[in-house]
Structures are given as structure tokens and as C-alpha cells.
C-alpha positions in Angstrom: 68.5 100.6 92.1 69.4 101.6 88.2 69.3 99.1 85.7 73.2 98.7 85.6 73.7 98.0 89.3 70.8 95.1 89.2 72.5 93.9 86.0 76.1 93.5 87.5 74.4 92.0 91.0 72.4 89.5 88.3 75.8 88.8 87.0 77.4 88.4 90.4 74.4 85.6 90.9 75.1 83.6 88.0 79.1 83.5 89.5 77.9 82.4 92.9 75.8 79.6 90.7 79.0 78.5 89.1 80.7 78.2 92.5 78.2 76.6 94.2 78.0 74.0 91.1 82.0 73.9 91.5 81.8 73.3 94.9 78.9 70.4 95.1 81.0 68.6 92.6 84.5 68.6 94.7 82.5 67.8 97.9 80.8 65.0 96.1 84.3 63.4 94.6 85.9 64.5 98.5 82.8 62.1 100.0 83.1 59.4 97.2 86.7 59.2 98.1 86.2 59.2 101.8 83.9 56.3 101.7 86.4 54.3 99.3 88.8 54.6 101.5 90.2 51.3 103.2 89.3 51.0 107.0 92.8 51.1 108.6 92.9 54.6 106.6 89.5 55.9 107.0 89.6 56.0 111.1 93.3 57.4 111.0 94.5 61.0 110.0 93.9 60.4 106.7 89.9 60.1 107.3 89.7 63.0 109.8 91.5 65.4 107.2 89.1 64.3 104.6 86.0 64.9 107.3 87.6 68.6 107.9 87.6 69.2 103.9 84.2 68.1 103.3 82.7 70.1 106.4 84.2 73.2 105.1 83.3 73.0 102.1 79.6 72.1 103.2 79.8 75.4 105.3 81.3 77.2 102.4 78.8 76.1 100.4 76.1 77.2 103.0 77.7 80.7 102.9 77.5 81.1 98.7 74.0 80.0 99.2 73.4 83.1 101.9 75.6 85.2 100.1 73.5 84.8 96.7 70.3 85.3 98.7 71.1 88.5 99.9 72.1 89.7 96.3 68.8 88.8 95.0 67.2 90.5 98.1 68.8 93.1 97.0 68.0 93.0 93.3 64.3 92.7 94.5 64.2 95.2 96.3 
């Protein structure tokens, strides 16, 4: 791989960093919330919606994770 390509897959790293530091933050304010909720709200919709949101975010934090780790495979290799 030249030395432009592994520089613009670095750069695509550092992005995925910034997401995945987006993302933890919104899933940690999403799960502060959820256990703040009152009882009556938290086992109605309400708390089901809010489990949904902070499932898919863990999962699309999981996939950012695997996404970056195949970029630096790639870079490495």
C-alpha cells in the first residue's frame, strides 16, 4: 500500500475514534436516563424504546469497533 492510501485509512481511523467516543457518550446519557426513569414509566413503552436505543447503539458501537480493526489490518498489512 503507498503512503497516501495508509494515510487516508489512518485518517479514516481517527473518524471511527470520534464516533465511537460520540456514541459511548449518547449510550451513557440513553442508560443514565433509563435508570432515572420513574417505575410506572420504565416497565411501559417508554422503558422498552429506551432498551431498543441503547442495544443498537451497543451493536453499532460493536460494528465501528470491527470496522476500525479491519482498517488498521489493513494499514498493517
Amino acid at each position: 500500500m503507498n503512503k497516501d492510501r495508509r494515510k487516508a485509512l489512518l485518517a479514516i481511523i481517527t473518524q471511527i475514534e470520534a464516533l465511537e467516543a460520540i456514541l459511548e457518550y449518547l449510550t451513557d446519557e440513553e442508560r443514565e436516563a433509563r435508570e432515572n426513569l420513574p417505575v410506572s414509566m420504565s416497565e411501559g413503552e417508554r422503558g422498552a424504546r429506551m432498551d431498543e436505543a441503547i442495544s443498537a447503539m451497543e451493536s453499532a458501537a460493536s460494528s465501528l469497533e470491527d470496522a476500525r480493526d479491519q482498517i488498521a489490518g489493513a494499514v498493517e498489512a
